[in-house]
N, C-alpha and C positions, 0 to 999 in steps of 0.2 A: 798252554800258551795264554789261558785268558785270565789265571793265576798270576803270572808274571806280569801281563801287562795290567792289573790291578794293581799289584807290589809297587810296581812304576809309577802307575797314579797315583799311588795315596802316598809316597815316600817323596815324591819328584816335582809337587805342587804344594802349592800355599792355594788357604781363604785370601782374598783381598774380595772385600765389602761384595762376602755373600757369593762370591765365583772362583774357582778352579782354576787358577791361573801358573802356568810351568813358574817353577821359580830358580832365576839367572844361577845362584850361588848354588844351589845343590845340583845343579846340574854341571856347573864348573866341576863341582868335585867328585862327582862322580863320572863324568869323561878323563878327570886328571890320573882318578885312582886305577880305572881302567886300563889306561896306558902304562901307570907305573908298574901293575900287573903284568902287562905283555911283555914291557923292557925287563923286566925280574926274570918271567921264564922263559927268552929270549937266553937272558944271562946266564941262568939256571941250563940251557944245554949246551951253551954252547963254556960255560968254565966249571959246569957244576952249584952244588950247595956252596953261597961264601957267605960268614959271617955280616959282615957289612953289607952287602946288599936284603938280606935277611932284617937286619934293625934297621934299613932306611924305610922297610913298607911298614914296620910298627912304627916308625916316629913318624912317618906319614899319615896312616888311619890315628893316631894316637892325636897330631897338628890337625886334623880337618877336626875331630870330634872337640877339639878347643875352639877352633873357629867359629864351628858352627854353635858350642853354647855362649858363647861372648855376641854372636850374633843375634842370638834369643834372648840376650841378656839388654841389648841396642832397642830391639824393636818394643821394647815392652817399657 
């Protein structure tokens, strides 16, 4: 557990001047991606494996991971 909640902290905050502070957009998207996972295997029992739902959680991780370097790209 205390693995995890490390991973959490160091993946799930920003430095801002010298402090540890949660930061808004990566936790947007990691509650968003979340949910897209449970509506997936939600979908996944109850229609099975579907193609399209299968490429909307790549083009999902695939949109956050552009996000967020165009965000890294803002802040600098």
């Amino acid at each position: 557990m205390n693995l995890i909640k490390q991973i959490a902290h160091d993946t799930l905050k920003k430095d801002v001047n010298g402090v540890r502070e949660w930061d808004r957009m990566k936790l947007t998207m990691f509650v968003s991606f979340i949910v897209a996972i449970v509506f997936a295997i939600v979908d996944f029992i109850q229609h099975g494996l579907r193609l399209d739902v299968w490429l909307t959680l790549i083009g999902f991780a695939y949109g956050s991971k552009l996000i967020d370097a165009q965000a890294k790209r803002i802040e600098k």
